[in-house]
C-alpha positions as CSV (number, residue, x, y, z in Angstrom):
1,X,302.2,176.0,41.9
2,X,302.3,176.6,45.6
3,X,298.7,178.0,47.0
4,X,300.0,181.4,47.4
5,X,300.5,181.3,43.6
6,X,297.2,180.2,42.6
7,X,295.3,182.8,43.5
8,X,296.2,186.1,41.6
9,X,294.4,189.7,41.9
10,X,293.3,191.4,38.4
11,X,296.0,193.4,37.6
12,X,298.3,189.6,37.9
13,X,296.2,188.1,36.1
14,X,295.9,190.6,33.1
15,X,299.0,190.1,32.8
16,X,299.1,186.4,32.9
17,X,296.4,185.8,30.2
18,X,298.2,189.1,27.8
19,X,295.2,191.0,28.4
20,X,294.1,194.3,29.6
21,X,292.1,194.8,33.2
22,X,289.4,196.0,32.2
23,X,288.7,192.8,30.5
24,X,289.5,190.6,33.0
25,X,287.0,192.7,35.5
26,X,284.6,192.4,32.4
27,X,285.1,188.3,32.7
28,X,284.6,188.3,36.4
29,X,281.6,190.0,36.0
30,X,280.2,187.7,33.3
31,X,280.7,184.9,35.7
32,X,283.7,183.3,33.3
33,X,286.0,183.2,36.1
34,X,286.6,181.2,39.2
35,X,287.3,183.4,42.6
36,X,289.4,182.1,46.1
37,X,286.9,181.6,48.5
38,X,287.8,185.4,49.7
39,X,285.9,186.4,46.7
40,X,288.2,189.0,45.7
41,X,291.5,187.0,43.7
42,X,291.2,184.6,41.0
43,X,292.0,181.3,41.2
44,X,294.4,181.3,37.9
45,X,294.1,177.0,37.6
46,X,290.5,176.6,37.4
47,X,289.7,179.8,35.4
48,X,292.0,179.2,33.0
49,X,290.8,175.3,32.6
50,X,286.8,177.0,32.5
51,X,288.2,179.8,29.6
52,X,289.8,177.1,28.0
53,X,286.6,175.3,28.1
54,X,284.3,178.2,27.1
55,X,286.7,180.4,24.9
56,X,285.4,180.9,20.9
57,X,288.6,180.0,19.3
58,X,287.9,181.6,16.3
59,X,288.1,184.9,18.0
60,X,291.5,184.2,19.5
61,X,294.5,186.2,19.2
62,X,296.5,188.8,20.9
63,X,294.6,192.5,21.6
64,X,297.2,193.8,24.3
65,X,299.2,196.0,21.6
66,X,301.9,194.2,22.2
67,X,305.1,194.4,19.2
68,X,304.6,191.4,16.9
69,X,307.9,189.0,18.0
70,X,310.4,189.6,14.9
71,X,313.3,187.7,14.0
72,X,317.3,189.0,13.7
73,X,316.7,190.9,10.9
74,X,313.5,192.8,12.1
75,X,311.0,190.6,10.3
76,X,308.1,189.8,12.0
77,X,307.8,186.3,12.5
78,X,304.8,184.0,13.4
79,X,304.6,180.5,14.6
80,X,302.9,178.6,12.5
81,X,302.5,174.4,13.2
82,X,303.0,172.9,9.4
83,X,299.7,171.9,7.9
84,X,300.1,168.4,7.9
85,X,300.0,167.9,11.8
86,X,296.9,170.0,12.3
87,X,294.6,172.2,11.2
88,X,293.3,175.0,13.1
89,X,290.3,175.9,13.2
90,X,290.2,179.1,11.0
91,X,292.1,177.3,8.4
92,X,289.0,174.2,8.9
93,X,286.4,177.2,8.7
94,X,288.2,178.2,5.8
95,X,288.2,175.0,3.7
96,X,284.4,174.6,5.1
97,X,283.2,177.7,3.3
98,X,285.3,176.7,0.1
99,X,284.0,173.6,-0.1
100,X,280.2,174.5,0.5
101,X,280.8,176.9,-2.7
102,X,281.9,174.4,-5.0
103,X,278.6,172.2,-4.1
104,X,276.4,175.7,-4.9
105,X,278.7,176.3,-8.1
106,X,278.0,172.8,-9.1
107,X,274.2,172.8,-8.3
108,X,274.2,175.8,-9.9
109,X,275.3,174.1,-12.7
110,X,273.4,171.2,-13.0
111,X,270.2,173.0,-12.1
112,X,270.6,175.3,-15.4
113,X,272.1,172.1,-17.7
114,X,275.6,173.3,-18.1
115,X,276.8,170.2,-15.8
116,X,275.1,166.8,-15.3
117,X,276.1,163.8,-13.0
118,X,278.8,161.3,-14.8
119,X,276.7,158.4,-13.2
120,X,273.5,159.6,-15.6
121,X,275.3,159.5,-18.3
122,X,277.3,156.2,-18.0
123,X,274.0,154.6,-17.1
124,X,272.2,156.4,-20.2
125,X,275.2,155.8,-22.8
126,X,274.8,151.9,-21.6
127,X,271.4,152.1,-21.7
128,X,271.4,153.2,-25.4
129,X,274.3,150.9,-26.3
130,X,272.5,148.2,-24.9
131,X,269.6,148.6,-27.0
132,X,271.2,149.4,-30.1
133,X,272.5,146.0,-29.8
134,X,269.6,144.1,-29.0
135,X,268.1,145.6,-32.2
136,X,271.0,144.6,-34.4
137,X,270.6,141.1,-32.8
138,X,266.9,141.0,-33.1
139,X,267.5,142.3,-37.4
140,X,268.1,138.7,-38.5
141,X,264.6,137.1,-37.3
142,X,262.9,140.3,-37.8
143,X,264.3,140.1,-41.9
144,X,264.3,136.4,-42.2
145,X,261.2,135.6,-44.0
146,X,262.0,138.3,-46.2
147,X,265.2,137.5,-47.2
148,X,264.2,133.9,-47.7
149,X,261.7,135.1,-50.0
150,X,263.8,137.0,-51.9
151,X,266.3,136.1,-54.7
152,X,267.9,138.9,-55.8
153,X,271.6,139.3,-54.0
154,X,270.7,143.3,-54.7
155,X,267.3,143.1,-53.1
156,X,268.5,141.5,-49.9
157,X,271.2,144.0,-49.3
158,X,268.8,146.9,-49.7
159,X,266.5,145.2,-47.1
160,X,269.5,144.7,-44.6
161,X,271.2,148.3,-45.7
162,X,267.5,149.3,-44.8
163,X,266.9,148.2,-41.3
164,X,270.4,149.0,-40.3
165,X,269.7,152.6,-41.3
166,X,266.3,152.6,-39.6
167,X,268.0,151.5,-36.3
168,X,270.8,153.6,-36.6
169,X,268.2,156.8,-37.1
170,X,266.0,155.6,-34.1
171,X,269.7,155.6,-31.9
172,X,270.4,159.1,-33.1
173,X,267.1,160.0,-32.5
174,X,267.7,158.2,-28.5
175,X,271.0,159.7,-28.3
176,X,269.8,163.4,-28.9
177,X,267.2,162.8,-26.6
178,X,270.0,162.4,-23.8
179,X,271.6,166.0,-24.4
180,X,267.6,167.7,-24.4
181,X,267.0,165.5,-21.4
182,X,264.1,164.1,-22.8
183,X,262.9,160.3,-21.7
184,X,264.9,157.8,-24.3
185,X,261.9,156.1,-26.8
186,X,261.4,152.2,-25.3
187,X,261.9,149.3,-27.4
188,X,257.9,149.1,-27.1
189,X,257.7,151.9,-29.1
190,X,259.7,151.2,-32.0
């Protein structure tokens, strides 16, 4: 660009940047663009480096009026880079917004019990397999002066059929404490 070329009055430089005069007087104004030292044409380098700089891209796009380019057929046509070597920053805004409504749906979910977190309940459904274990485990010294006492083959299933079902009732009762989000009875308590 020679240094006759760098400098351009309003009128040029409307035309340049696609947009009308009155804007461009409206940027001078504003203090957005650099003058020549005459004060009276722009210097097109370093006003277009400090719009570039200072320019809300979201706002972007073409206001001159001018005809949409359009392809042999008459079809408008745009230019459009393919999404998987770069997103612009409407389409970033975009995915932004959708992504901070899925967090409210799914608060909004959770906070009235219609969703819960997967690691809760993993960690509760251990929690209460776990235990239900450790009881079965523990049946055998709990019932083993019993049974020793006892002779009747009849007598000592009943006692085991017994505990069994008193264990399995205290799971159920554990397990339907989960879904009413209620605290899970301790081994203490039972």
């Amino acid at each position: 660009m020679t240094a006759e070329s760098r400098f351009m009055t309003t009128a040029e430089y409307a035309q340049h940047r696609g947009c009308s005069d009155s804007y461009v007087r409206r940027m001078r104004r504003d203090g957005r663009l650099i003058l020549a030292p005459d004060g009276k044409r722009i210097d097109v380098v370093a006003s277009d480096a400090l719009l570039a700089e200072t320019s809300d891209p979201v706002r972007g796009g073409d206001r001159t009026g001018k005809p949409a380019p359009v392809d042999a057929q008459g079809a408008p046509t745009a230019i459009v880079a393919p999404l998987h070597d770069r997103v612009d920053l409407r389409e970033a805004m975009r995915r932004e917004r959708l992504a901070k409504a899925r967090a409210a749906e799914l608060s909004l979910g959770e906070q009235s019990g219609a969703l819960t977190r997967t690691h809760d309940v993993r960690r509760d459904t251990f929690t209460l397999a776990r235990q239900a274990m450790e009881r079965l485990r523990r049946m055998g010294s709990k019932l083993r002066l019993k049974l020793a006492a006892e002779s009747d083959p009849h007598a000592c299933e009943q006692l085991i059929n017994d505990e069994v079902a008193r264990i399995s009732e205290e799971m159920q009762k554990a397990a339907h404490a989960l879904t009413q989000k209620r605290p899970m009875p301790t081994e203490d308590a039972a």
